[in-house]
TORPA-446804 format. One line per 10 residues: number of its first residue (from 1); their letters; for each residue x, y, z of N, C-alpha, C, CB. Coordinates in Angstrom, 2 decimals. Each point is the difference from the previous one (the first is absolute). Glycine has a CB too. Example, Ala and Ser with C-alpha at 12.3 -4.5 7.8 and 13.67 -1.06 7.14 Angstrom:
BEGIN
1 = as = 13.19:-5.69:7.80:-0.89:1.19:0.00:0.90:1.20:0.00:-1.89:-1.17:1.25 | 1.54:2.22:-1.97:0.82:1.19:0.06:-0.77:1.09:0.73:1.18:-0.63:-2.15
END
This chain:
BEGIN
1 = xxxxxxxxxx = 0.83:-1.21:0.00:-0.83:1.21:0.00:0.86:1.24:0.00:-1.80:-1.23:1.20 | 3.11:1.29:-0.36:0.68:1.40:0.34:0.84:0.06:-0.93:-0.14:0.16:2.29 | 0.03:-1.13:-3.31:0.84:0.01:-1.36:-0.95:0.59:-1.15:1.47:-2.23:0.69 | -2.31:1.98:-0.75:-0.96:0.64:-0.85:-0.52:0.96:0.08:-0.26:-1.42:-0.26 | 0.35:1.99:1.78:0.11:1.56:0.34:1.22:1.08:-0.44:-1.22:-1.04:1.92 | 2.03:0.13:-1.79:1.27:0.44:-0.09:0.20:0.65:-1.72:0.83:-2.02:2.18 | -1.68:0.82:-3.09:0.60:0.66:-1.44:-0.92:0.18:-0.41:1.77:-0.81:-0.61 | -2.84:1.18:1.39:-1.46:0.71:-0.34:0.68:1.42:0.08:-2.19:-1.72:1.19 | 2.79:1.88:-0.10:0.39:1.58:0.45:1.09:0.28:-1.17:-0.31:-0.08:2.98 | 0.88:-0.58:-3.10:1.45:-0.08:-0.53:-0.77:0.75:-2.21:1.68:-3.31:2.51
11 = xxxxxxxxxx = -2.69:2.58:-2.53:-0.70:0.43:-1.31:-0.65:1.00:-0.10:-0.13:-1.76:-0.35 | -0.21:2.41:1.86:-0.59:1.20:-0.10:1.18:1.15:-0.02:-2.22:-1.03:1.20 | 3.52:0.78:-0.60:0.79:1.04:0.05:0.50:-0.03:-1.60:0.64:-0.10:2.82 | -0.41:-1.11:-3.42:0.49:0.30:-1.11:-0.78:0.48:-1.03:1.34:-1.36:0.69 | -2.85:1.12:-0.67:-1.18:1.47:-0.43:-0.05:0.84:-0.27:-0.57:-0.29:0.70 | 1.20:0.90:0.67:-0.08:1.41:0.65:1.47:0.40:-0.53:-1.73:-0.35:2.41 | 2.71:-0.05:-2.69:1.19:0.78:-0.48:-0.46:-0.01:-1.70:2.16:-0.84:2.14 | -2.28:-0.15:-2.35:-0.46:-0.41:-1.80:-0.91:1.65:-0.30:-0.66:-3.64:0.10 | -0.34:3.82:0.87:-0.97:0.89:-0.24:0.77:1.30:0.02:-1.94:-1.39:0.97 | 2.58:1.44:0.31:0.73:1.30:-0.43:0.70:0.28:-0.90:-0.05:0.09:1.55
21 = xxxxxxxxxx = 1.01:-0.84:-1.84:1.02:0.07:-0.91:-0.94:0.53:-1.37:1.80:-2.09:1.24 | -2.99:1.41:-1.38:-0.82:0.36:-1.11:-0.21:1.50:0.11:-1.13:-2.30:-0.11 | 0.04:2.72:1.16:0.17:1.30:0.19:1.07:0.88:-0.21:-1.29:-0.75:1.16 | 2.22:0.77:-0.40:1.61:0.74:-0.49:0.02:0.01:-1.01:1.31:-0.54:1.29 | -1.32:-0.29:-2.23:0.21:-0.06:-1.16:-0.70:0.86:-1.28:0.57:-1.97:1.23 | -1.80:1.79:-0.41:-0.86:0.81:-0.87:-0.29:1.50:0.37:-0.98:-2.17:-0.45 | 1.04:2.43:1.29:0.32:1.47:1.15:1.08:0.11:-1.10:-0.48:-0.26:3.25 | 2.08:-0.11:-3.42:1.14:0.35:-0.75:-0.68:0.58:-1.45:1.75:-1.94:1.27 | -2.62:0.88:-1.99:-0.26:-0.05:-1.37:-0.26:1.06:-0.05:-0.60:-1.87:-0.53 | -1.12:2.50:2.05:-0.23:1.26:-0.76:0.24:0.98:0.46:-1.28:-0.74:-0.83
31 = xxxxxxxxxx = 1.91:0.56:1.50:1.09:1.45:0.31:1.24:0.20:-1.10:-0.33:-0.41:2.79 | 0.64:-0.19:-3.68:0.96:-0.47:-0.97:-0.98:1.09:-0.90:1.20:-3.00:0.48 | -2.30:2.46:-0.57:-0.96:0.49:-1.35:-0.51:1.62:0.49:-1.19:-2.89:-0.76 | 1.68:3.18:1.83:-1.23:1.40:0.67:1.49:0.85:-0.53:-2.23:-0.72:3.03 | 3.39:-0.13:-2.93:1.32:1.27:-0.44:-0.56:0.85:-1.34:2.36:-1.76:0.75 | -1.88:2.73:-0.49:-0.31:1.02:-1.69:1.23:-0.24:-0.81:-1.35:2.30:0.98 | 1.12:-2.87:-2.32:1.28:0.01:-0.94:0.35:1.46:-0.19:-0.61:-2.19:-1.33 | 1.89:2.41:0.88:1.03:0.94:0.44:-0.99:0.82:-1.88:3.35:-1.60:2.10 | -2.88:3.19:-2.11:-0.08:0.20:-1.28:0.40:-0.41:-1.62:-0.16:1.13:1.80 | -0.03:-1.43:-2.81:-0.14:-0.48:-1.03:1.09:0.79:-0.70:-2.42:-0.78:0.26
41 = xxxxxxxxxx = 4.20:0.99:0.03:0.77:0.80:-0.24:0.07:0.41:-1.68:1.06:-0.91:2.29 | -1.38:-0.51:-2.97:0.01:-0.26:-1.30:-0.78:1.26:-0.50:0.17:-2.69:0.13 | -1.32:2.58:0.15:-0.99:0.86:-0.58:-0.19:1.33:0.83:-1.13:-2.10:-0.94 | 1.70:2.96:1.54:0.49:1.32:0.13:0.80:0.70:-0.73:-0.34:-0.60:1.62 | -0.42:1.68:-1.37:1.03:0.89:-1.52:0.39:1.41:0.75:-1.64:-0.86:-2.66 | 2.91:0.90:2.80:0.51:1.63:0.75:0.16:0.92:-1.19:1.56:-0.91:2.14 | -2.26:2.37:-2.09:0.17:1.12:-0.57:1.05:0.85:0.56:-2.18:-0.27:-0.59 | 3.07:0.53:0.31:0.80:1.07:0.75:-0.05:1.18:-0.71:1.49:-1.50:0.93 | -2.20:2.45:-0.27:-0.70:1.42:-0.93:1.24:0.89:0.71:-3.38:-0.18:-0.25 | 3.20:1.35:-1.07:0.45:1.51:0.31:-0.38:0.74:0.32:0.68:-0.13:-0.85
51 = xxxxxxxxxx = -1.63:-0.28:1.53:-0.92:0.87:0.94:0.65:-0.33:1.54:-2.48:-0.17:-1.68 | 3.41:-0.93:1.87:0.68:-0.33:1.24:-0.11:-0.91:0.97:0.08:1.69:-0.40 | -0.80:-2.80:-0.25:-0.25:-1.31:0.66:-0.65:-1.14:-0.51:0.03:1.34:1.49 | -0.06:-2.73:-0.85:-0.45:-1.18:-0.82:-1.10:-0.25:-0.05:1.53:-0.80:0.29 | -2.05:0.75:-1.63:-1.59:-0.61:0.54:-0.08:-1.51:-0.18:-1.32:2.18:-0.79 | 0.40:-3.01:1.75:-0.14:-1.32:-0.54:-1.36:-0.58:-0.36:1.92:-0.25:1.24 | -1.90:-0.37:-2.01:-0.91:-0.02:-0.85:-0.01:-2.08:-0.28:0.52:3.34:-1.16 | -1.98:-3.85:1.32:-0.26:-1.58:0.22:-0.04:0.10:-1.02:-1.01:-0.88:1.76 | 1.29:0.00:-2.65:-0.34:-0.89:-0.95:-0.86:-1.04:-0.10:1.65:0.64:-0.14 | -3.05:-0.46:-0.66:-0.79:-1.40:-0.22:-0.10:-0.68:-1.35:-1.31:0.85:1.72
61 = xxxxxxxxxx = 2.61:-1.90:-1.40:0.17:-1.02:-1.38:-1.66:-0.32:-0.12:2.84:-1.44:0.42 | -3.20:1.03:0.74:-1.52:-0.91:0.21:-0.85:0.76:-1.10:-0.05:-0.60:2.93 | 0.03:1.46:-3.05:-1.23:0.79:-1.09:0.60:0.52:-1.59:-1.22:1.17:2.48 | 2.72:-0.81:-2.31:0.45:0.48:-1.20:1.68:-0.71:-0.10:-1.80:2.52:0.13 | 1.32:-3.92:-0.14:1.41:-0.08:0.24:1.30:0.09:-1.44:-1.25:-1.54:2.22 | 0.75:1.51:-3.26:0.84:0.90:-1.13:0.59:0.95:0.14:-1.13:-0.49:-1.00 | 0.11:2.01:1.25:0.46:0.81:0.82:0.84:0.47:0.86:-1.21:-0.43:-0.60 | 1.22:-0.44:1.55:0.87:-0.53:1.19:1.31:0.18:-0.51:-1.55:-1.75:0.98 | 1.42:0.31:-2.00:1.66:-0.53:-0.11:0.47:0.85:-1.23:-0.21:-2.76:0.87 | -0.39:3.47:-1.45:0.75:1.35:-0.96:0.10:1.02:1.00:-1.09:-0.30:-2.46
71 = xxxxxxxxxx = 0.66:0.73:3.36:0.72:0.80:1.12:0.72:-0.68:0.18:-1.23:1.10:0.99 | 1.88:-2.27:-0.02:0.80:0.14:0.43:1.88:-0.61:-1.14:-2.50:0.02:2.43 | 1.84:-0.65:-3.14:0.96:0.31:-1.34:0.63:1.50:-0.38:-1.53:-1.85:-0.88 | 0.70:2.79:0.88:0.45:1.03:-0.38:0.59:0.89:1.54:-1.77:-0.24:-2.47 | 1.29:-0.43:3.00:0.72:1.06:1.41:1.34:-0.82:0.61:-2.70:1.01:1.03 | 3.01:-2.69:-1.22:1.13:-0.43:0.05:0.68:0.59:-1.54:-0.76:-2.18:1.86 | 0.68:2.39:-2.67:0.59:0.48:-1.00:0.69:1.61:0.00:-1.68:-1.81:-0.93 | 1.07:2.38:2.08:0.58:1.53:0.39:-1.20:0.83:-1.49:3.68:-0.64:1.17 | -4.92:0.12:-1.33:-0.16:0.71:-0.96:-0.46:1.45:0.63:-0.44:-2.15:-1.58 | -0.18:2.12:3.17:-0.83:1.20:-0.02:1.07:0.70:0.80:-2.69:-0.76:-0.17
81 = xxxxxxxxxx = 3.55:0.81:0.34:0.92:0.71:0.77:0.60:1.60:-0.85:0.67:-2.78:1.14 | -1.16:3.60:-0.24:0.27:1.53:-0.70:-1.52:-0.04:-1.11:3.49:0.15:-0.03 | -4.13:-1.13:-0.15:-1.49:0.75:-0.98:-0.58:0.88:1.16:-0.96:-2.27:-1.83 | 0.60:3.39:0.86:-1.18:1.05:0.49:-1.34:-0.55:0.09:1.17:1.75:-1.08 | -1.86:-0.81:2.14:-1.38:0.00:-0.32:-0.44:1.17:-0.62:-0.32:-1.39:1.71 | -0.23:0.90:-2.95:-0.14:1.05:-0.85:-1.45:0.49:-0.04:1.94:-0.87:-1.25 | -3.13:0.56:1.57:-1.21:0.16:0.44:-0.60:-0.18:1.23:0.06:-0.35:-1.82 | -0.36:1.47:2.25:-0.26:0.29:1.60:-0.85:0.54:0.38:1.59:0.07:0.27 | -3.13:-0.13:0.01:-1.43:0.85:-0.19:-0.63:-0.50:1.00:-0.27:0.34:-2.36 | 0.35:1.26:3.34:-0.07:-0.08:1.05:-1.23:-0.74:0.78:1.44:1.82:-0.57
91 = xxxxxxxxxx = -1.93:-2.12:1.46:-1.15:-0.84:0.38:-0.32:-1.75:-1.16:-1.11:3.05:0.99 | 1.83:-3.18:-1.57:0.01:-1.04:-0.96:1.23:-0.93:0.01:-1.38:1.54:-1.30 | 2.32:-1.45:0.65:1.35:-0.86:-0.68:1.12:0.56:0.04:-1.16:-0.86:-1.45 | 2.22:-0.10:2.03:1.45:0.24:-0.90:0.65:-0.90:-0.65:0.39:1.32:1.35 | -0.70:-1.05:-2.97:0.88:-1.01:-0.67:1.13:0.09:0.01:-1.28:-0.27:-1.10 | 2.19:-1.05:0.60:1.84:-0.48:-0.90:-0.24:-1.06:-0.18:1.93:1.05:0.97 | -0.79:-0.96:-1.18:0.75:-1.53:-0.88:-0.17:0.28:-1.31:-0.62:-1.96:1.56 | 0.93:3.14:-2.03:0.57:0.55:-1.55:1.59:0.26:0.18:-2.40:1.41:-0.74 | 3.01:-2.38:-0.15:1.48:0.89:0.19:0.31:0.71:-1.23:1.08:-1.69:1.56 | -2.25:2.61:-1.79:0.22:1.28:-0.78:-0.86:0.71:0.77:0.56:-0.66:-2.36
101 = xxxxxxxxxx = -1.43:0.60:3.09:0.02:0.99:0.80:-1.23:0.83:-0.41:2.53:-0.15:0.36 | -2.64:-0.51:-1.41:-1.14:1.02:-0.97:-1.45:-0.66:0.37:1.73:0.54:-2.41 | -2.14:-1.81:2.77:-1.50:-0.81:-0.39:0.01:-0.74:-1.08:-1.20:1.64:0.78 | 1.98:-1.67:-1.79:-0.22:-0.71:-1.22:1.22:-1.17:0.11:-1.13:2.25:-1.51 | 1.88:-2.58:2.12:0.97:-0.67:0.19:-0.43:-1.25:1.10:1.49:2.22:-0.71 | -0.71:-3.35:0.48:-0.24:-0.97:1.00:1.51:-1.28:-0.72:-3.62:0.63:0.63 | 3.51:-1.48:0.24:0.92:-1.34:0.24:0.32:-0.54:-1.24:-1.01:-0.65:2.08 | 1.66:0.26:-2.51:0.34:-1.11:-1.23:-0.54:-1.34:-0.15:1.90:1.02:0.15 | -2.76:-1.50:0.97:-0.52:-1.13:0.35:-1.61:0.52:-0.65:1.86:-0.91:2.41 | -2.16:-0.13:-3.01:-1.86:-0.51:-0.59:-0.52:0.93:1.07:-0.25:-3.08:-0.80
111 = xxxxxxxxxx = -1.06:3.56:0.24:-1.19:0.41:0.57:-0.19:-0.73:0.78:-0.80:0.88:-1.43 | 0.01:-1.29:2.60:-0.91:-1.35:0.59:-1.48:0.45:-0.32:1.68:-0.78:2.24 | -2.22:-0.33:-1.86:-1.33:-0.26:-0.72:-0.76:0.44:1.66:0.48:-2.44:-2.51 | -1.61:3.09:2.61:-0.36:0.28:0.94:-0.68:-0.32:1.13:0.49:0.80:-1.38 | -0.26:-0.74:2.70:-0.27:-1.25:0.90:-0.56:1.04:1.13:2.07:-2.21:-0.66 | -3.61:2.78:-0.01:-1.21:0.38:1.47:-0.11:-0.77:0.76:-1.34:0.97:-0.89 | 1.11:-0.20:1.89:-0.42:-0.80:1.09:-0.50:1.12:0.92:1.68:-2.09:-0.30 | -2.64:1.43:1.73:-0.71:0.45:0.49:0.60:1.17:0.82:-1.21:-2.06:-0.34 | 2.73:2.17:0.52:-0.18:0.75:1.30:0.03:1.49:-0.62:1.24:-1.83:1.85 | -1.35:2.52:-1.07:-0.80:0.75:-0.22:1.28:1.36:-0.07:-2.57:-1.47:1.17
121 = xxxxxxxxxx = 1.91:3.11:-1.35:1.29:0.96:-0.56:0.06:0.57:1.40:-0.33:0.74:-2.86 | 0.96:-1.11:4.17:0.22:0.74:1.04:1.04:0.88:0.11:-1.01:-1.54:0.76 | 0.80:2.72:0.29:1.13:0.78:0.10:1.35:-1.22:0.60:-1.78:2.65:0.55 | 2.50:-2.45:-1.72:1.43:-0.44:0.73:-0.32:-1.74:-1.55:0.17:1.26:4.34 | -0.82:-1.63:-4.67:-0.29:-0.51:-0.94:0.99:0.09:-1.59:-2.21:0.38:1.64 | 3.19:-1.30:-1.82:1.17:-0.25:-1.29:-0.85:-1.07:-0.76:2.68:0.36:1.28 | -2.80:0.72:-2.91:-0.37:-1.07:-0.84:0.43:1.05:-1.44:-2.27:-1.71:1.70 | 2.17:0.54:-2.53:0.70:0.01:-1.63:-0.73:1.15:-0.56:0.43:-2.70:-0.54 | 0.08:3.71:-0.05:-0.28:0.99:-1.46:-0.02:-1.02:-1.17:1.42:2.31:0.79 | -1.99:-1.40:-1.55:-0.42:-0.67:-1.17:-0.48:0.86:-0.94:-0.46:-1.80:1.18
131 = xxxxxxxxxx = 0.10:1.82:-2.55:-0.71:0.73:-1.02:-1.30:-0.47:0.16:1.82:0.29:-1.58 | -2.49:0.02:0.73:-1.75:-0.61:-0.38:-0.13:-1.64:0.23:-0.36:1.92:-2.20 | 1.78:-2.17:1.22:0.04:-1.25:0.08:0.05:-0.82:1.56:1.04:0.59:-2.36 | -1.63:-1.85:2.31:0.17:-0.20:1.02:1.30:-1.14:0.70:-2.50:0.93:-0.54 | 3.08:-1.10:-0.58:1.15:-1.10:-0.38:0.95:0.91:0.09:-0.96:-1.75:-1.56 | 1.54:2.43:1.85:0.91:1.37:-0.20:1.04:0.48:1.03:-1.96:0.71:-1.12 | 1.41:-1.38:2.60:0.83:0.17:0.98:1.30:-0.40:-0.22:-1.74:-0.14:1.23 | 2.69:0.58:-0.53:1.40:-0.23:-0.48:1.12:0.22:1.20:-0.83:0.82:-2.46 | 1.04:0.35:2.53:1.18:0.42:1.38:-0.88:1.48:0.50:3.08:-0.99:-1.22 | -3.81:1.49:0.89:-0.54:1.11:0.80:-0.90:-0.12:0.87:0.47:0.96:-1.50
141 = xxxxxxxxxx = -0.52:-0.71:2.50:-0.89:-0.08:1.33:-0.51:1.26:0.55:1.29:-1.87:0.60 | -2.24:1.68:0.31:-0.06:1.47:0.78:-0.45:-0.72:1.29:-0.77:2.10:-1.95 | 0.56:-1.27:2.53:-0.23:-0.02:1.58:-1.14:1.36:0.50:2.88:-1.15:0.33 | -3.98:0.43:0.09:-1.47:1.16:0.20:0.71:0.57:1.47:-2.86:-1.56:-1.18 | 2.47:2.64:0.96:-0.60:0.71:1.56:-1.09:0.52:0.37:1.66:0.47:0.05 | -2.63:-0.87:-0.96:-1.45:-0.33:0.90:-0.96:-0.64:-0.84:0.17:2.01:1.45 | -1.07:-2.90:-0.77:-0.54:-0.98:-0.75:-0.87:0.37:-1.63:-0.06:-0.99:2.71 | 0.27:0.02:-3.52:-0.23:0.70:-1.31:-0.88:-1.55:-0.23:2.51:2.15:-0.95 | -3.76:-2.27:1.04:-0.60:-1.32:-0.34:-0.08:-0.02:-1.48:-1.36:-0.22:2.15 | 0.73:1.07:-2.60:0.25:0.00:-1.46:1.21:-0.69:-0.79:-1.12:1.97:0.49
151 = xxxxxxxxxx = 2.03:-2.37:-0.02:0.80:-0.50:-1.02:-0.14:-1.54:0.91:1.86:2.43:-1.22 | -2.64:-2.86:1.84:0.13:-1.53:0.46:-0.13:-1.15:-1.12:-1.03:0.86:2.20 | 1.20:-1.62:-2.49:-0.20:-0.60:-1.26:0.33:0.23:-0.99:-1.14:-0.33:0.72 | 1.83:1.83:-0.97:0.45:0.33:-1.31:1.38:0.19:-0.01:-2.02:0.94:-0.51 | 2.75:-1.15:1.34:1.58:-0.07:0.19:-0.03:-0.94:1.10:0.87:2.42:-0.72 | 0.52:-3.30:0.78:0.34:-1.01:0.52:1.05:0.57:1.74:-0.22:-1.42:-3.10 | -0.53:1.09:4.04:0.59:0.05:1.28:0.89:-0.90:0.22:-1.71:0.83:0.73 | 2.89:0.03:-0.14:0.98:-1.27:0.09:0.85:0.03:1.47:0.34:0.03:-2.86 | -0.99:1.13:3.32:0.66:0.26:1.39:-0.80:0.98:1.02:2.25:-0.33:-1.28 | -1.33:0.24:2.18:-0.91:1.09:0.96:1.33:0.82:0.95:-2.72:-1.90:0.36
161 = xxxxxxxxxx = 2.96:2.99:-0.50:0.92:0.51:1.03:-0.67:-0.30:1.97:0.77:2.21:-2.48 | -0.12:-2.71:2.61:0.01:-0.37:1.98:1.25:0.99:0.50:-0.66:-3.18:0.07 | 1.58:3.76:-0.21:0.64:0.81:0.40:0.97:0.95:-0.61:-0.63:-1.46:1.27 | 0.07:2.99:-1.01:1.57:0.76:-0.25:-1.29:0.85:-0.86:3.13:-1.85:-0.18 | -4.56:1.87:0.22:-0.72:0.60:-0.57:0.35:1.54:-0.15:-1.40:-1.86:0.67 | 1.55:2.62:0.31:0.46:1.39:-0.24:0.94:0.41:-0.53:-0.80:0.14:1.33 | 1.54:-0.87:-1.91:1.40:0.20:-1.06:-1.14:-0.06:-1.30:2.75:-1.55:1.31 | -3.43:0.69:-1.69:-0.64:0.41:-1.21:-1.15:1.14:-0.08:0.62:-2.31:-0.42 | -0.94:2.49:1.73:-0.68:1.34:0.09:0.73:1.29:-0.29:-1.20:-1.14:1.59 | 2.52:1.21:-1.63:0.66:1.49:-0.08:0.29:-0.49:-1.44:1.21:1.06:2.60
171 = xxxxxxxxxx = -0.84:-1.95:-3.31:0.32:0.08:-1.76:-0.75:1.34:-0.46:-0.01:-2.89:-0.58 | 0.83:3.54:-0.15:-0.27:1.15:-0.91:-0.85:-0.22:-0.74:1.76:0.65:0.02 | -2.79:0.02:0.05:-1.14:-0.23:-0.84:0.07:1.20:-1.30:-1.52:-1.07:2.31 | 0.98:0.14:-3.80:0.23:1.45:-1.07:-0.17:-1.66:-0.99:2.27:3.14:0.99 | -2.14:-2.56:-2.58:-0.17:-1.18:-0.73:0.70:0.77:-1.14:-2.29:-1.45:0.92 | 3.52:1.32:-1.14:0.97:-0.47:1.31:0.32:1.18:0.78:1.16:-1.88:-1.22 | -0.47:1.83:2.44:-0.38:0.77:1.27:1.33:0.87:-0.76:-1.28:-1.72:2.67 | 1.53:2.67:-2.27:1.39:0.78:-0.12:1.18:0.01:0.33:-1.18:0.79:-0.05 | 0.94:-1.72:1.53:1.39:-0.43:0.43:-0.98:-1.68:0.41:1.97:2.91:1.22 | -1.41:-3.64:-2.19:-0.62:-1.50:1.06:0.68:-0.90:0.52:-1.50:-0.07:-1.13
181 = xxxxxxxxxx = 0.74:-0.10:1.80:0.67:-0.89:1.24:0.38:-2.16:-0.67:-2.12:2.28:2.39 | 2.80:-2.70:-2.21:0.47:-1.03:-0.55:0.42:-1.59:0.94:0.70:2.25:-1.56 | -1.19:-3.22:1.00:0.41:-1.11:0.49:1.63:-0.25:0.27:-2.19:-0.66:-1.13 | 2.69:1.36:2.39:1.65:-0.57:0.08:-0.13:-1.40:0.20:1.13:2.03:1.13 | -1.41:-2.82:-0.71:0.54:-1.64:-0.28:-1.73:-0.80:0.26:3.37:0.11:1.35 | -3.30:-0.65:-2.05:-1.23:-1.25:0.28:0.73:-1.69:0.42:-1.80:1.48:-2.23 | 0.89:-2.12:2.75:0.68:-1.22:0.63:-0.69:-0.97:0.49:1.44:1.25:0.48 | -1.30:-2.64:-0.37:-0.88:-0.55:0.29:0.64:-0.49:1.67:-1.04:-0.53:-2.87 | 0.04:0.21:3.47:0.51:-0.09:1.69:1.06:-0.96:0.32:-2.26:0.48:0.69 | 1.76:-1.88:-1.63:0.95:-1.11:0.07:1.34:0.29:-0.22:-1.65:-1.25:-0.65
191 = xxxxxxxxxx = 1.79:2.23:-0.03:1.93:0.23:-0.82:0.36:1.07:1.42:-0.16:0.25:-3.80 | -0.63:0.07:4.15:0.59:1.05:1.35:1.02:0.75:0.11:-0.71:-1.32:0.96 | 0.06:2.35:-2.09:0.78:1.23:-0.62:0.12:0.92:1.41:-1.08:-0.03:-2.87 | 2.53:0.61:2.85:-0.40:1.12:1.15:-0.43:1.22:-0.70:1.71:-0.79:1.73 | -2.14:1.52:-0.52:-1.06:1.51:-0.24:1.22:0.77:-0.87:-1.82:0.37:2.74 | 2.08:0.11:-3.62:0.57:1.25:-0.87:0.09:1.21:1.37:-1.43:-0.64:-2.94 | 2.36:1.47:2.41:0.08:1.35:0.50:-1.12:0.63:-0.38:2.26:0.12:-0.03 | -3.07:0.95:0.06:-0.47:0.62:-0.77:0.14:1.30:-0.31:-0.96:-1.50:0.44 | 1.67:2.01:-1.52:-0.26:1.24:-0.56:-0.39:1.17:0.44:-0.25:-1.29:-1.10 | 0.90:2.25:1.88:-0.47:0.45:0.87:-1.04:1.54:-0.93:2.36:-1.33:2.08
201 = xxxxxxxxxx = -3.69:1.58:-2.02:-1.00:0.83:-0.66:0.37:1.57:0.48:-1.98:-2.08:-0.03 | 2.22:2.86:-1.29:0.01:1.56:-0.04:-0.90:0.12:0.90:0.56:0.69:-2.23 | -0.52:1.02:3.15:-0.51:0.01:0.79:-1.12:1.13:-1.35:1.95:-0.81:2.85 | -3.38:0.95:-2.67:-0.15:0.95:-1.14:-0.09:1.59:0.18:-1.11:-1.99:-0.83 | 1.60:2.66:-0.52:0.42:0.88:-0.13:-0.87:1.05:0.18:1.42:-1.14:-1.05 | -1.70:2.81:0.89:-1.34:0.90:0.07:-0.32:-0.26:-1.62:0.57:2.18:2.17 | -2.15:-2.26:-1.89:-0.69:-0.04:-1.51:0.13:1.07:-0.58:-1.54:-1.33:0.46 | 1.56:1.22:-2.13:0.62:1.01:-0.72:-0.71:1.41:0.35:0.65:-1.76:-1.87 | 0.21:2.90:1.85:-0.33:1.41:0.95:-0.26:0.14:1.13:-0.63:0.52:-1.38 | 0.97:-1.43:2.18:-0.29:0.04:1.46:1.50:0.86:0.19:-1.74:-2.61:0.72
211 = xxxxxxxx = 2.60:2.15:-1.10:1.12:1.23:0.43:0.02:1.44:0.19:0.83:-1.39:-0.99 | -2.18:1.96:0.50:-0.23:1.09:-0.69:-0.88:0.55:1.00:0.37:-0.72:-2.42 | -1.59:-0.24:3.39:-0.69:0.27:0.72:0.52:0.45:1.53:-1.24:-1.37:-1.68 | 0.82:2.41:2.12:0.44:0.61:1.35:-1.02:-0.16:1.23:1.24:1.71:-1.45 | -1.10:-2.20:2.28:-1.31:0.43:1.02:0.32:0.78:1.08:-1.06:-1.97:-0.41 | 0.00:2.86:0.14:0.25:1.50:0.94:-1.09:-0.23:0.86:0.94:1.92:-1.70 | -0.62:-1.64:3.19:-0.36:0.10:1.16:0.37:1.35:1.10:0.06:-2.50:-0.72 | -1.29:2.98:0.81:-0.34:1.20:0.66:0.60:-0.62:1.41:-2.33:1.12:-1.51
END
């Protein structure tokens, strides 16, 4: 009898560790699964503006991923480094990625064929220029500063700025601006370019005949 008690008990303790060990285990799994994966370095894209700081900007292969990978082709290639933004209208857009500087210029690489998608034209919102055509996108981009729904569906979103937004808020606005402000280095996060110096900006001068103006005080 005190033997059969014995590995009666003896089957319940080994139960009771079996069970835990299960638990632990699975406690590990989802605490394993509750971790947040780290950022997606691949698909970040650094602006380093002349306006005096980086903006960063996500990349979604998931919706335009053509798009995507001709950005970042052309930005490991040093293509946008020193392009202007040559269209800048205020409450709306700042375009580049002309390296003439003019709007009519773009990449040596094919058109891509065009890849809408839902999200939508938010402030801080990167997506493809284009002509009428809708196959036409190429290396010029812009970046909204305030939401423009009207073009949802009719140009291809391919990003969204998440930081360094007020560097594209001071870009010189004009089409083209008079003095404009320019992409010093673009980069993708993974190659882990360091930040550029930046260029240090004229302080500005008196508008024309202001030299001329006196103010007299009684």
């Amino acid at each position: 009898m005190k033997i059969h008690l014995i590995a009666a008990r003896f089957l319940l303790i080994l139960a009771a560790l079996f069970g835990a060990q299960t638990a632990m285990a699975q406690n590990a799994a989802q605490g394993a699964a509750a971790v947040p994966a780290g950022p997606d370095m691949e698909n970040i894209l650094y602006l380093d503006l002349s306006t005096g700081g980086r903006v960063t900007i996500q990349l979604y292969p998931q919706i335009a991923p053509a798009h995507v990978e001709r950005i970042k082709t052309l930005t490991r290639q040093g293509f946008y480094d020193g392009i202007i933004f040559h269209r800048v209208i205020e409450g709306f857009m700042a375009q580049t990625g002309d390296p003439t500087g003019t709007g009519e210029g773009d990449s040596d690489l094919p058109d891509l064929k065009a890849e809408f998608n839902p999200m939508p034209h938010l402030r801080g919102t990167v997506s493809m220029a284009r002509t009428n055509d809708p196959d036409t996108a190429n290396s010029q981009f812009f970046i909204c500063f305030q939401p423009r729904y009207a073009l949802d569906n009719k140009y291809t979103v391919f990003g969204r700025v998440t930081g360094g937004m007020q560097y594209v808020d001071a870009i010189a606005r004009g089409e083209p601006p008079a003095q404009p402000d320019r992409i010093v280095q673009a980069s993708i996060a993974a190659d882990n370019k360091a930040v550029p110096s930046f260029p240090a900006k004229p302080a500005p001068g008196p508008a024309a005949g202001d030299e001329a103006v006196i103010s007299v005080t009684d």
